[in-house]
C-alpha positions as CSV (number, residue, x, y, z in Angstrom):
1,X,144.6,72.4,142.7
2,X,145.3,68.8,143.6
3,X,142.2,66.6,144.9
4,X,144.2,66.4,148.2
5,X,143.8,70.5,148.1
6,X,147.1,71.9,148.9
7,X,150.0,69.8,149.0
8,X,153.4,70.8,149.2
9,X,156.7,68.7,148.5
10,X,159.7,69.7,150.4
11,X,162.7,67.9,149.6
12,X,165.6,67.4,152.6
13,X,168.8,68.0,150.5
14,X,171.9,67.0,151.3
15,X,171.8,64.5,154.5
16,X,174.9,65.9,155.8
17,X,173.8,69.8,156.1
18,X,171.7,71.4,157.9
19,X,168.6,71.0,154.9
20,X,166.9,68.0,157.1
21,X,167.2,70.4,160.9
22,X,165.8,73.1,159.6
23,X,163.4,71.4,157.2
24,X,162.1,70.1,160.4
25,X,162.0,73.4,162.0
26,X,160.3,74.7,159.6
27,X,157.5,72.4,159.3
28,X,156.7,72.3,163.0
29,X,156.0,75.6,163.2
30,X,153.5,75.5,160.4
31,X,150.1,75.3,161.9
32,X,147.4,72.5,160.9
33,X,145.4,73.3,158.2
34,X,142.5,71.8,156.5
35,X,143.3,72.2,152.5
36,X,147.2,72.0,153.3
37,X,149.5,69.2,153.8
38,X,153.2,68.0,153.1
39,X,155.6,65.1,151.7
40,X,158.9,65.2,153.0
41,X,161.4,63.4,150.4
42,X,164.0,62.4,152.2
43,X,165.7,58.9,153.7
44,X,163.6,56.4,156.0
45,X,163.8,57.8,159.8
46,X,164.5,61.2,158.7
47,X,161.3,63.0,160.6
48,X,161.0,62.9,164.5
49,X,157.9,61.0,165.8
50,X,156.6,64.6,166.4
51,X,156.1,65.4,162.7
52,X,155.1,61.6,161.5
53,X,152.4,62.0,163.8
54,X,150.9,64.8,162.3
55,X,148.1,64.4,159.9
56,X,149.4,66.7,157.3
57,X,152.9,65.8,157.0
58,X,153.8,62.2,155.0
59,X,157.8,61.5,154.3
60,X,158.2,59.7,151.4
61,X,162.0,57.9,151.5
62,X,163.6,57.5,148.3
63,X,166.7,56.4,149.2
64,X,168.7,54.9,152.4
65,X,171.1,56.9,154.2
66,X,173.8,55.9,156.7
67,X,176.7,58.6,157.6
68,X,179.6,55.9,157.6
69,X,178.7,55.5,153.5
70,X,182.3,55.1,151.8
71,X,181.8,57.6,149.4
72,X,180.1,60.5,151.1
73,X,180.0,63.2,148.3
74,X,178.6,60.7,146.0
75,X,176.3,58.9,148.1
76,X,174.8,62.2,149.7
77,X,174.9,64.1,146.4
78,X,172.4,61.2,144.6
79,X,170.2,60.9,147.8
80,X,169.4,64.9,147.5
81,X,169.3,64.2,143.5
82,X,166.7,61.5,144.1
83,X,164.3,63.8,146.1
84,X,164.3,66.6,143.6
85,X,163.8,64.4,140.5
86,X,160.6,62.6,143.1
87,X,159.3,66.1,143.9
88,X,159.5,66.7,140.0
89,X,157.6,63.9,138.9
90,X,154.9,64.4,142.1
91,X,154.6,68.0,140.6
92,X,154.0,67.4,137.0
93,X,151.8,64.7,137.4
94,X,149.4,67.2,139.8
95,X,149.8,65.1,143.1
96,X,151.9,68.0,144.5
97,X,151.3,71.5,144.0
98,X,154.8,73.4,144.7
99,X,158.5,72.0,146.0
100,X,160.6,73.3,148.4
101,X,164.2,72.2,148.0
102,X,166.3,71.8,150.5
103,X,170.4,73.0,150.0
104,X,172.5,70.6,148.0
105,X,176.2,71.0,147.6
106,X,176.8,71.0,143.7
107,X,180.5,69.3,144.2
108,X,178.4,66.1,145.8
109,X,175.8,66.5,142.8
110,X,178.8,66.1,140.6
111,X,180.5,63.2,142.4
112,X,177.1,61.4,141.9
113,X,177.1,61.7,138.4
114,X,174.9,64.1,137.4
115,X,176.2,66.8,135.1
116,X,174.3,69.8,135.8
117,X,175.4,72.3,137.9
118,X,172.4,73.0,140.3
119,X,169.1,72.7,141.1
120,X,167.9,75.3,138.4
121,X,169.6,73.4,135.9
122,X,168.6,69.9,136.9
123,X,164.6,71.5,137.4
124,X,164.7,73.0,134.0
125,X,166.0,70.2,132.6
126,X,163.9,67.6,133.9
127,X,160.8,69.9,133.3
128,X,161.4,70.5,129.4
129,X,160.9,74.1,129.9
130,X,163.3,76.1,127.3
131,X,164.0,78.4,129.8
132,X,163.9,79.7,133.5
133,X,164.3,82.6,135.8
134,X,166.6,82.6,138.8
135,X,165.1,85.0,141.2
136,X,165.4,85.8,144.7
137,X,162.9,87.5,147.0
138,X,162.7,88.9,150.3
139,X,159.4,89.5,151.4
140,X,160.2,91.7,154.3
141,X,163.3,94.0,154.8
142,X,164.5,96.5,157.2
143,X,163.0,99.0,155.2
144,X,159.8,97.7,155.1
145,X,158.9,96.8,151.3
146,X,160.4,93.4,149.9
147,X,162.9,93.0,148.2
148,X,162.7,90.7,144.5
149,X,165.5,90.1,141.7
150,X,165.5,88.3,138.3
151,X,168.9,87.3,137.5
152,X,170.0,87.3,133.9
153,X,173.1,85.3,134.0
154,X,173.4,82.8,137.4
155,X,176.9,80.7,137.7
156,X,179.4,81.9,135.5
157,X,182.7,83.6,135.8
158,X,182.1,87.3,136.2
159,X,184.6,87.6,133.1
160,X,182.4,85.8,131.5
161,X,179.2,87.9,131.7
162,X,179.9,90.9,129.4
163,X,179.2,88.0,126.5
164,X,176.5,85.9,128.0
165,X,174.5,89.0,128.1
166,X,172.2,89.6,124.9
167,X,169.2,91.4,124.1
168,X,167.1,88.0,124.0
169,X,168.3,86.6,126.5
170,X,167.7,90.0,128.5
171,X,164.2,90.5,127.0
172,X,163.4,86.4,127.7
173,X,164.4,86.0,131.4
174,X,162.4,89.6,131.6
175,X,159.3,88.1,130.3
176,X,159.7,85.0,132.6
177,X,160.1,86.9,136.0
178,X,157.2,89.6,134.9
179,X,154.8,86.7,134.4
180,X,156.0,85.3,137.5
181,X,155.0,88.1,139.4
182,X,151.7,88.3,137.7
183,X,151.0,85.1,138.2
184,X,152.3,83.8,141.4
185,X,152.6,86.8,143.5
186,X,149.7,88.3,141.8
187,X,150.4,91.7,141.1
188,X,148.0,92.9,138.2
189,X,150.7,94.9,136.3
190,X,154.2,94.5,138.1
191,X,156.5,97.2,137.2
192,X,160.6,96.6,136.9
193,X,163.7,98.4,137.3
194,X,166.9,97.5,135.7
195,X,170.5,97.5,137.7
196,X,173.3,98.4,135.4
197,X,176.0,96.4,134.6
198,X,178.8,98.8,134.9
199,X,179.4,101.3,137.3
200,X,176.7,104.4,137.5
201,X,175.3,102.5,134.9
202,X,177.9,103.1,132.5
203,X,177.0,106.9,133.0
204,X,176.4,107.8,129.3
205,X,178.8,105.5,128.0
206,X,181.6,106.5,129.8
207,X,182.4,103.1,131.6
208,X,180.7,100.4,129.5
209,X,178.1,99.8,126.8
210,X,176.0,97.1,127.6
211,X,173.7,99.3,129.0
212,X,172.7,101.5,125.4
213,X,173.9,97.8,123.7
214,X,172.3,95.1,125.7
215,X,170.1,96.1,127.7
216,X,168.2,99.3,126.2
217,X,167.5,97.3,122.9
218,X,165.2,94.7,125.2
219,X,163.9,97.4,127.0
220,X,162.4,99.0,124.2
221,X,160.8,95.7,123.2
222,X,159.7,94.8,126.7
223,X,158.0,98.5,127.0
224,X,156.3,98.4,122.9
225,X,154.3,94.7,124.9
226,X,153.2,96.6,127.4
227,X,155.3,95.9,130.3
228,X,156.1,98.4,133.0
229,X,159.8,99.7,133.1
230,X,160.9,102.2,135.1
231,X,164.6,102.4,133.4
232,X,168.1,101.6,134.0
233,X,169.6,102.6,137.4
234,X,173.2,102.0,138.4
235,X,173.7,99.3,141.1
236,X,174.4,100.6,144.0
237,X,171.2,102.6,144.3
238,X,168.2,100.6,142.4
239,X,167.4,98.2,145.0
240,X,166.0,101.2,147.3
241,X,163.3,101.8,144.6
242,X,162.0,98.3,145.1
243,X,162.2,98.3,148.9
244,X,160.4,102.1,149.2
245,X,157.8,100.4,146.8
246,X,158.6,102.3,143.9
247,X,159.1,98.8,141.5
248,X,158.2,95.3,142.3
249,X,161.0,93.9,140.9
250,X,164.7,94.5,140.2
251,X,166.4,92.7,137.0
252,X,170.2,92.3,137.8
253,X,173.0,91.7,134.9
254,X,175.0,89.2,137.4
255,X,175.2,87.1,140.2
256,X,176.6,88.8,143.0
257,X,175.2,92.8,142.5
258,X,171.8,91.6,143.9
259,X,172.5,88.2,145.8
260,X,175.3,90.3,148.3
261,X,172.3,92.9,148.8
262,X,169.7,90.7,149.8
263,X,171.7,88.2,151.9
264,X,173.2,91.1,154.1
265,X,169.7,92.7,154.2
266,X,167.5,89.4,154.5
267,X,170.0,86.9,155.6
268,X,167.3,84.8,157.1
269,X,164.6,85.1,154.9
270,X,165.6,85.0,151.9
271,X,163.9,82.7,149.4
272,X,165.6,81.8,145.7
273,X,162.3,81.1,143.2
274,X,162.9,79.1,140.0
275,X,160.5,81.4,137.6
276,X,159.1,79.6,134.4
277,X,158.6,76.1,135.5
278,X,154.8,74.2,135.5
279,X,154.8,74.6,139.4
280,X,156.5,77.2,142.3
281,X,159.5,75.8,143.3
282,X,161.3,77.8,146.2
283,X,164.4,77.1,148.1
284,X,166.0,78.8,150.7
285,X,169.2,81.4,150.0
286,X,171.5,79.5,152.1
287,X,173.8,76.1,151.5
288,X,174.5,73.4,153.6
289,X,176.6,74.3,156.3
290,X,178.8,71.5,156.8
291,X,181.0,72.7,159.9
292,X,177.7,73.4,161.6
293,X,175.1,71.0,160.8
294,X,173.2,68.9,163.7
295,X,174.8,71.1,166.2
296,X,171.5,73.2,166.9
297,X,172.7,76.2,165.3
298,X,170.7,76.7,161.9
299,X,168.3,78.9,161.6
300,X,165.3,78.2,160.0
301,X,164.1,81.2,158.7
302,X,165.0,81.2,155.5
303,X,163.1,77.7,154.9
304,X,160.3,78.5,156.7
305,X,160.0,82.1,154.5
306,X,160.3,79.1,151.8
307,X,157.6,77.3,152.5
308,X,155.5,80.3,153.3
309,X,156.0,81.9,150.0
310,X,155.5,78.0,148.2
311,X,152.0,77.9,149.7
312,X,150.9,81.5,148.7
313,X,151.9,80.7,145.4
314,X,150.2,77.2,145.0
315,X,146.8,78.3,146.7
316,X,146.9,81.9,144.3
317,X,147.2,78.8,141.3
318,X,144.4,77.2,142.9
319,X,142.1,80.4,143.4
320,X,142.6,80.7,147.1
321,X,144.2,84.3,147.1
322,X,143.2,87.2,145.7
323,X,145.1,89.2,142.8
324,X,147.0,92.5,144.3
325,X,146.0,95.3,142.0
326,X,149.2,97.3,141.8
């Protein structure tokens, strides 16, 4: 924990969306506490009077921002660029204790230069960490349990998937979302459930083998370690199993199978978690929303279930929460 005690960074985004309204939603519903504060990274004047005259919220500007800019993409995209590689550097030198990052749009990241396609990228890259875990988490649903994912392949072509999938790279992003759970949402011995990649789970073979090819061979290496594995389910019925409590965790083969379940079920509170860096980093499952930004119409729920989750993992890291035996 940081000498400040809690300290959260949450980073606006892009100037242009709806990151900086809700941001400020967000925060001002967060009540005062004594061991938790926030910086905002973001542009000078960004934060009402209301916020700068809280005690636990400091905006740190890294950059100047004025709508009129000539080049919008690229001005806006190395703003937002700015405040995550500030909020990386506050976290790994300990004077913040998780980020929040606010939506980005990746054709303005690439307009300002910068090569990677994303925030995962950009975090593991600036990080040093060999690899990550894209995961998503709801932790309410309408049928009561939450709702997590690990994603083993992120933003790629679907075409492309069949060969990006491997047995390593199944059995390391496995390892990485299993200790995230441990670690930041604390459960003693979380158990997993893996989605198919074809349909019914390839049912014996019949439609696909990366099921028996890719996915069993990790599996079995996984289970030998001591990790809990409930098996291979197809698609369109695993994500049940977490919500009715029966896994803590499902492991997807793509992008799309889990991300179109949990933003129909938990459109608002959905929370995207970058697993296997040095701090929690959290973002919320939405982008920027151009057409409707500063027109009072974006909800903040799915920053504020951000921040929320941020916090409970950076005061579990500091010994503030107890471990969930489960």
């Amino acid at each position: 924990m940081s000498p400040h005690g809690v300290r959260i960074g949450v980073t606006l985004g892009d100037p242009r969306g709806i990151g900086v309204e809700v941001a400020i939603a967000a925060l001002a519903e967060m009540p005062p506490l004594d061991h938790l504060s926030f910086v905002v990274l973001g542009w000078e004047g960004a934060l009402p009077a209301e916020l700068m005259q809280r005690q636990d919220v400091e905006l740190e500007a890294v950059g100047a921002w004025a709508a009129e800019t000539g080049d919008a993409d690229a001005s806006a995209g190395g703003l937002a660029a700015l405040a995550i590689e500030r909020g990386i550097d506050l976290a790994l030198d300990g004077r913040i204790d998780g980020l929040v990052t606010g939506p980005i749009s990746k054709a303005a990241l690439a307009a300002s230069g910068y090569s990677v396609p994303g925030h995962t990228e950009l975090l593991r890259q600036r990080t040093g960490v060999p690899e990550v875990t894209m995961m998503m988490a709801a932790e309410t649903t309408p049928l009561g349990g939450p709702l997590r994912m690990a994603l083993l392949t992120t933003h790629i072509p679907l075409r492309e998937v069949p060969d990006a999938l491997t047995p390593e790279l199944v059995e390391q992003r496995s390892r990485i979302a299993e200790r995230a759970l441990r670690d930041w949402w604390g459960l003693a011995s979380p158990r997993l459930a893996f989605a198919g990649v074809n349909p019914h789970a390839s049912e014996g073979g019949r439609f696909g083998d990366e099921e028996a090819r890719v996915l069993a061979p990790a599996i079995r290496i996984l289970k030998a370690d001591g990790i809990r594995i409930a098996g291979i389910f197809p698609g369109d019925t695993v994500f049940g199993k977490c919500m009715e409590g029966e896994v803590d965790a499902v492991v997807i083969p793509y992008h799309d199978v889990g991300l179109a379940v949990i933003k129909t079920l938990a459109r608002e509170t959905g929370v995207n978690v970058t697993a296997g860096l040095p701090f929690p980093r959290t973002s919320p499952d939405h982008g920027t929303a151009l057409d409707i930004a500063g027109q009072g119409l974006a909800d903040p729920g799915s920053m504020k279930a951000s921040i929320d989750l941020c916090v409970r993992f950076a005061e579990r890291a500091a010994g503030r929460a107890p471990e969930v035996a489960v």
